[in-house]
C-alpha positions, 0 to 999 in steps of 0.5 A: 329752920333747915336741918343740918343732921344729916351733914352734921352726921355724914361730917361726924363718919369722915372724922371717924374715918380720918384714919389710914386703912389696915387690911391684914392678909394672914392665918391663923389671926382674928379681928378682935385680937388685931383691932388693938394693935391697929389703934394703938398704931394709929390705923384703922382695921379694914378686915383679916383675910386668910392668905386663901381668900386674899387674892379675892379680896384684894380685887373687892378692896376699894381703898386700902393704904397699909397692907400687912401680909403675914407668909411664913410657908410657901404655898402654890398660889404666893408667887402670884399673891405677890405678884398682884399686891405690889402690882395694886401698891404700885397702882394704888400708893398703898404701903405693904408690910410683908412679914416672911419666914426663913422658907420664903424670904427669897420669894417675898425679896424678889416681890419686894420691888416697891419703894413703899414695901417693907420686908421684914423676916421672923421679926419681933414685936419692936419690929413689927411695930416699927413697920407698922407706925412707919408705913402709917406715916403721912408723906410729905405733899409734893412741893411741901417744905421740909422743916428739918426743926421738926424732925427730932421732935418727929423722931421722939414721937415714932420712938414713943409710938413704936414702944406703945405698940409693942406694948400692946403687941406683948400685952395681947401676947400674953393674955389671949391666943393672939400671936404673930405666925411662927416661923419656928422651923421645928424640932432639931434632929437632936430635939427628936426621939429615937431608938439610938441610945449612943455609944457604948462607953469604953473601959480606961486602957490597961484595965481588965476586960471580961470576956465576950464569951464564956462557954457552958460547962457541960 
């Protein structure tokens, strides 16, 4: 009899990696905080990299179909980071979902120069989910028919898709130390501490004043 284990467990790894692949480029996040959002998007988690190893991962990456990138602050090296992921999503067809901060979202708009990039600034968990189900979406082939009946149905699905995601993304929030990189751009000047105790307050006109002086008698 011939055996079939072994194309019966080769068949059963593709069905497992059915899914599209997630590389997230980010600091300060681990793998097992992000594994559940990635499942609950629908995504399959290829790794987390600190935006210093980035560069040599992207080039060791041989596939990679949605690519979330977290840059709040610029840093020396981001231009060219950009620069070389739209360059690989251009090459590849890969999906880039750059998430910036105030500080550099008008480096990350001037790199944002493909069709499948989403640009998103200090975002919520609605919109991170948001990004990250469509960016997970399957496109139509070419030359396939577009069925316009399906698309409400489609509709209410991405909208049950990006609640869930949420969810998760709050859940993970409140349990553990997983958060999205803050943008917060610190302290106000009236938040910060100082010496300056303010104006003295003034006595209502026409009432006494005591003088601002008096001599010792001798």
């Amino acid at each position: 009899m011939e055996d079939f284990s072994y194309s019966m467990g080769k068949a059963d790894h593709l069905r497992r990696d059915h899914r599209s692949g997630l590389l997230v480029i980010a600091d300060r996040i681990d793998v097992a905080d992000l594994t559940p959002v990635a499942d609950a998007a629908g995504l399959r988690l290829l790794g987390v990299a600190p935006l210093a190893d980035a560069p040599a991962r992207l080039d060791g990456q041989l596939q990679c179909d949605v690519l979330l990138l977290f840059c709040p602050a610029s840093t020396p090296a981001l231009e060219s980071l950009l620069a070389q992921v739209e360059a690989q999503a251009v090459r590849q067809g890969m999906a880039v979902i750059l998430v910036a901060g105030w500080e550099t979202i008008d480096l990350a708009f001037a790199a944002a120069q493909g069709s499948n990039t989403q640009l998103l600034c200090d975002p919520d968990h609605s919109d991170l989910a948001a990004a990250l189900v469509t960016a997970g979406e399957e496109r139509p082939a070419p030359g396939q028919v577009h069925d316009r009946d399906g698309d409400s149905s489609r509709l209410e699905q991405l909208s049950a898709e990006v609640s869930r995601l949420a969810r998760t993304l709050d859940a993970l929030t409140q349990r553990s130390h997983f958060a999205a990189p803050s943008f917060d751009p610190g302290p106000r000047i009236a938040d910060r501490p100082s010496d300056y105790i303010g104006m003295p307050a003034l006595a209502p006109i026409g009432t006494a004043t005591p003088p601002a002086y008096v001599p010792t008698p001798m």
